[in-house]
C-alpha positions as a Markdown table, in Angstrom:
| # | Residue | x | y | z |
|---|---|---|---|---|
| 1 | Unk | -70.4 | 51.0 | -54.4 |
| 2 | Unk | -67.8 | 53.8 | -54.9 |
| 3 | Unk | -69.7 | 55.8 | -51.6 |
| 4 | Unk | -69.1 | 53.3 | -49.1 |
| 5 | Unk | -66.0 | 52.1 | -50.5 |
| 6 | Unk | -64.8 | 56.3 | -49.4 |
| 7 | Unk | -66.1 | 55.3 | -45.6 |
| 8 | Unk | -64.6 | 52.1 | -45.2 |
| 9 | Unk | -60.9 | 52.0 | -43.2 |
| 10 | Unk | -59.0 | 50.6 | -46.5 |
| 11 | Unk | -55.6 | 51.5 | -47.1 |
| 12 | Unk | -54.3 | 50.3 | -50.6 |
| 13 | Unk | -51.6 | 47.6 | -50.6 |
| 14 | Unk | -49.3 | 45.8 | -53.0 |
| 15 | Unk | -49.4 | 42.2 | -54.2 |
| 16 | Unk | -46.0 | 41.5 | -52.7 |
| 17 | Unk | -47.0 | 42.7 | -49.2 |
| 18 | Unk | -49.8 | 40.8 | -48.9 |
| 19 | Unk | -47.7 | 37.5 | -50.1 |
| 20 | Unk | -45.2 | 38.8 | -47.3 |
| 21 | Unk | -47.6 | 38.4 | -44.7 |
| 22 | Unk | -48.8 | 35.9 | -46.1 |
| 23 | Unk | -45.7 | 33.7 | -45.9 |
| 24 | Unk | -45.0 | 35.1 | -42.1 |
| 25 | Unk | -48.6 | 33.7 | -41.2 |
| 26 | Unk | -47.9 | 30.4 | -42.1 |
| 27 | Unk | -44.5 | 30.1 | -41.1 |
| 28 | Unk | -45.5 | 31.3 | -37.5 |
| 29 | Unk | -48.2 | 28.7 | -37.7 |
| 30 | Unk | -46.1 | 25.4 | -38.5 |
| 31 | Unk | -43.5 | 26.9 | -36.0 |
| 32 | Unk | -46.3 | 26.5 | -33.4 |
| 33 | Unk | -47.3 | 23.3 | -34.9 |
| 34 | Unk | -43.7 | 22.0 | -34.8 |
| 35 | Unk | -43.5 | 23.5 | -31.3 |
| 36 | Unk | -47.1 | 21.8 | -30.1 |
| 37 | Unk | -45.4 | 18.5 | -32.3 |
| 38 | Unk | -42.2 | 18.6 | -29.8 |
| 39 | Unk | -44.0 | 19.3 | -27.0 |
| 40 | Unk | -46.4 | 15.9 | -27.4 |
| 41 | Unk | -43.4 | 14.0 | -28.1 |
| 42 | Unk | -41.1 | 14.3 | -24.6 |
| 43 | Unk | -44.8 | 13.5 | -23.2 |
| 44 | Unk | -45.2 | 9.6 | -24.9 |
| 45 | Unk | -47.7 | 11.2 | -27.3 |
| 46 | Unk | -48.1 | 11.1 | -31.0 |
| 47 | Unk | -49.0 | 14.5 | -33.2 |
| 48 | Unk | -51.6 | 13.3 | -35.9 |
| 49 | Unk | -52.8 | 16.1 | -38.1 |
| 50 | Unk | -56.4 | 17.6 | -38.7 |
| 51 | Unk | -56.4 | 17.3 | -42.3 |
| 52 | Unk | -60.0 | 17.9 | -42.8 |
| 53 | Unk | -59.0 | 21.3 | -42.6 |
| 54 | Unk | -59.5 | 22.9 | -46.4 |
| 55 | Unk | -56.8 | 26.0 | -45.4 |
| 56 | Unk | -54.0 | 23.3 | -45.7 |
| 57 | Unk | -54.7 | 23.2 | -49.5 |
């Protein structure tokens, strides 16, 4: 509906900005997953994945 769409807080955006951050999200998340990874290994543990997860397709 075009009268709700005028009181929502939208701003327009372009296709590559949203790819952008995009990319930066999931970059920031394997850099904690890598971090979390390291961190389990100088303790004796092993890292094993969640892949039930449907985000990682």
């Amino acid at each position: 509906d075009r009268e709700k769409e005028k009181d929502l807080p939208l701003s327009e955006v372009s296709v590559d900005d949203i790819l952008d951050a995009q990319r930066r999200e999931q970059e920031s998340k394997q850099d904690q997953d890598r971090l979390q990874n390291k961190a389990l290994k100088e303790r004796g543990l092993n890292y094993i994945p969640d892949l039930s997860h449907d985000d990682m397709f």
